[in-house]
N, C-alpha and C positions, 0 to 999 in steps of 0.2 A: 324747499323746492330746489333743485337742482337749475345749474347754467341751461335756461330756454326754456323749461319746461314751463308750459300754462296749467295752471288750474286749473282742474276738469278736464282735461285731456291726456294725461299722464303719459305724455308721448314727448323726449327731449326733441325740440329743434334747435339743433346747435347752427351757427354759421357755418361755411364751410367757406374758407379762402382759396380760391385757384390760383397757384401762379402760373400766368400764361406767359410762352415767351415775350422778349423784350425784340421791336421793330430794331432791324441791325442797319439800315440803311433805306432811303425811298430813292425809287428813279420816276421821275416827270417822265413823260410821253407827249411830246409836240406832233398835233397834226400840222405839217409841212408841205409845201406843194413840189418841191423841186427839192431829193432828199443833198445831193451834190453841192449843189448851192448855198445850203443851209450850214452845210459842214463847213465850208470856207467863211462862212457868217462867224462862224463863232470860231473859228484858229484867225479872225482880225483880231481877236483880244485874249488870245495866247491857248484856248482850247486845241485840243489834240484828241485825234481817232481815235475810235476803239477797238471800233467794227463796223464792216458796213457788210451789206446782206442784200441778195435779190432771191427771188422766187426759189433758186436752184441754190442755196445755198450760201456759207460766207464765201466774201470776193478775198481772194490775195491781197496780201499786202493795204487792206483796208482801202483797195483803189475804190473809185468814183461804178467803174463798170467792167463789169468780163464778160466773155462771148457770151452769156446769157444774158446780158442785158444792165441795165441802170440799177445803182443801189435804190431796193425800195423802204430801207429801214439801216438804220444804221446811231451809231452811239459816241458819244461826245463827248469828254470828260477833260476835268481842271483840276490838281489838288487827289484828293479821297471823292470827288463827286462826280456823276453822270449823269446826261440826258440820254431818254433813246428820241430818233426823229421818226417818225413816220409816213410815209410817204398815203397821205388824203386819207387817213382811217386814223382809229382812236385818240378820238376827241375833237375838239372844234377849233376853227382856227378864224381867225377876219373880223370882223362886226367893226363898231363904229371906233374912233380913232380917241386913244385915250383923255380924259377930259381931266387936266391937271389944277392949274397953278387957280387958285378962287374958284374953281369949278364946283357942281354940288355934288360930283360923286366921280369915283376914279374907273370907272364901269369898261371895258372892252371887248369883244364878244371872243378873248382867244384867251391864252392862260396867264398868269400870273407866277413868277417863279422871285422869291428872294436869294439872292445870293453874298455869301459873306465871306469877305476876305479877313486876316489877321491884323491887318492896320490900315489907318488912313493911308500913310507913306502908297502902300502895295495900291489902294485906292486911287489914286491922283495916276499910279504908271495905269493904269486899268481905261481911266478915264483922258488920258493924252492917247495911250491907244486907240482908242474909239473913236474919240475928234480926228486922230491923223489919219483911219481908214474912212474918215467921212461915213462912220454907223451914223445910224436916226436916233441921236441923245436925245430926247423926248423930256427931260428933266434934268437940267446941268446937277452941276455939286451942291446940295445943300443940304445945312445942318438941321439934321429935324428934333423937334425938340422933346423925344423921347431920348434922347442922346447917339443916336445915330447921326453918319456923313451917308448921303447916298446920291445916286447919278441912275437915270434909268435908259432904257434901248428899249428900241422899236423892233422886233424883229420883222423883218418884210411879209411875213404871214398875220402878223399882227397881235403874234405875243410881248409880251412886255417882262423885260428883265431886269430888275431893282436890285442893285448891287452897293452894299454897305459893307460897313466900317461901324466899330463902335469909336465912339469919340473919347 
């Protein structure tokens, strides 16, 4: 009998392996209520522009608004990484307020984003950042014991951003 071939069927089924490409990069999409706002949220702990956008197109100079009106979408990047914001469309953003430390589930009705830095050291400037722009640290430093250091943020729409270190 040949590779697949059944008995009484005299028909080969061979496997056939696809290779599909490989994902090169994901970008998150924050539903945001105030996309300007949001942008200054995240360059407190050293994010930079990418783009910002309203109805009529990109704004110059990744300003906040141009005689068309308020950025309603716009992009936000650290490193190799980006978020786009969104200005009240794709996806959810609010619900109840994260339930942490002996809680029985870590549940919040907006998104979830992990982020990783290259060391604790870059970690700790990350997290005095944060404390000194008075962000919503919602979970100081601590060591968890899959061997990560991590620190989390509130974002004011009610995302929550978990920022590690491998230890």
């Amino acid at each position: 009998m040949l590779n697949g071939e059944t008995e009484g069927q005299g028909l080969i089924a061979q496997e056939t392996k696809i290779l599909l490409p490989q994902i090169e990069f994901i970008t998150p999409i924050l539903n945001v209520s105030n996309v300007p706002e949001s942008l200054k949220w995240f360059e407190q702990i050293g994010w930079r522009r990418t783009f910002t956008w309203n109805h009529a197109g990109i704004i110059e100079d990744m300003a906040d608004r141009d005689d068309n009106g308020e950025a309603d979408f716009a992009g936000v990047g650290s490193g190799q990484v980006q978020v786009f914001l969104c200005l009240n469309a794709q996806g959810s953003r609010g619900g109840p307020s994260p339930m942490l430390v002996n809680a029985p589930t870590d549940e919040t009705g907006g998104c979830w984003i992990s982020l990783w830095v290259a060391t604790t050291a870059d970690l700790d400037v990350l997290h005095s950042a944060a404390l000194g722009s008075n962000m919503n640290v919602i979970l100081g430093m601590t060591d968890q014991p899959w061997g990560s250091r991590e620190f989390r943020l509130l974002h004011p729409d009610g995302h929550t951003l978990r920022i590690n270190a491998v230890l």
